[in-house]
N, C-alpha and C positions, 0 to 999 in steps of 0.2 A: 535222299541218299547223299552222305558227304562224298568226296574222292580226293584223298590227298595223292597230292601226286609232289615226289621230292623229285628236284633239277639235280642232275647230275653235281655234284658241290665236289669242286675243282679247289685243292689247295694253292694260292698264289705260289709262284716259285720265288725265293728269294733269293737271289746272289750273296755269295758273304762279299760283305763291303770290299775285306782286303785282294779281293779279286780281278773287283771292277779296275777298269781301265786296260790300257795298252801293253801288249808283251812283247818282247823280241828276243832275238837269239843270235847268238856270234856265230853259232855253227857255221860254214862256209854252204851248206845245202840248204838253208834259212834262209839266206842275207837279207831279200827282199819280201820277206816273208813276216808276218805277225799274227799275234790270236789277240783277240778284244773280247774283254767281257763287259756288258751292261747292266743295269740291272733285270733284266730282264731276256738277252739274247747273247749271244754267240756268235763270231764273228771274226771270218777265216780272210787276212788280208794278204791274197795270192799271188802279190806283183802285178807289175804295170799296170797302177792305181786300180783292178778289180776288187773285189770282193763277195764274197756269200756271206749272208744273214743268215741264222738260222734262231727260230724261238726254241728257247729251253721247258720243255715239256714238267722234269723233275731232275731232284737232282739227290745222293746218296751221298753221306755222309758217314766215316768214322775216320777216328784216334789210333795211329799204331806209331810209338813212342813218342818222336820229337813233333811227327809229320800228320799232316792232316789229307786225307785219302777221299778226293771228291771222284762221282761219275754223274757226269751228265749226260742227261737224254734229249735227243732233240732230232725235231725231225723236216727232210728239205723240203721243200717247194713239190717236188712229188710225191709227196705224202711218205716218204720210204724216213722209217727208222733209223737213227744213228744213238751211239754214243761214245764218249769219249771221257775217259779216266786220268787223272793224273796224280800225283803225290805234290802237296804243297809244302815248303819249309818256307814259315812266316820268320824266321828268323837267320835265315839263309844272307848274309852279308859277307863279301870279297872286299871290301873297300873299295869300289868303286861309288865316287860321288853320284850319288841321288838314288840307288838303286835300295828298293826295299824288296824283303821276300823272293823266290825264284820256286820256280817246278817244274815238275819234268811229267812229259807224257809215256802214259803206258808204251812198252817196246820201242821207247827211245832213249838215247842219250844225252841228246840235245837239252839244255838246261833255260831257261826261258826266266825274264826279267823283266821285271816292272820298272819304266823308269818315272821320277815324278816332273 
């Protein structure tokens, strides 16, 4: 008797490049506040040098006109479910020096910036 047995086949999750790195926000309720993307994790920097790690489970993907509409899943150290959406404009430029792309999180207004 054969027995095939298939492993659970887990799609790697990819970060889109232009994701990866450092963001921050002028907001005044930000200040010392940032979101870091990896290739591979998430990562909430909370003030006074803390931070949470979190691995990205999956992540959802589409196009609605200029903006590109992620949601990521991922989940804490208690095993408990999160996720977190936002609207990305890759082409989002203020003139300020070094800054590429910006996004904003679901039910905010706060506008978040990569700098290089």
């Amino acid at each position: 008797m054969i027995i095939i047995a298939l492993l659970g086949c887990q799609q790697e999750v990819k970060i889109p490049p232009d994701l990866i790195g450092v963001w921050q926000t002028f907001t005044p309720k930000y200040k010392d506040r940032y979101i870091e993307f990896t290739d591979s994790e998430l990562i909430f920097h909370i003030g006074n040098d803390e931070e949470i790690v979190h691995a990205i489970k999956k992540i959802k993907f589409e196009n609605e006109n200029f903006l590109r509409l992620y949601t990521f899943y991922y989940q804490d150290s208690e095993g408990e479910k999160w996720e977190l959406s936002l609207s990305y404009d890759p082409d989002n430029y203020n003139g300020t020096i070094g800054s590429i792309g910006a996004f904003k999180l679901q039910n905010s207004n706060a506008t978040w910036k990569k700098y290089l």
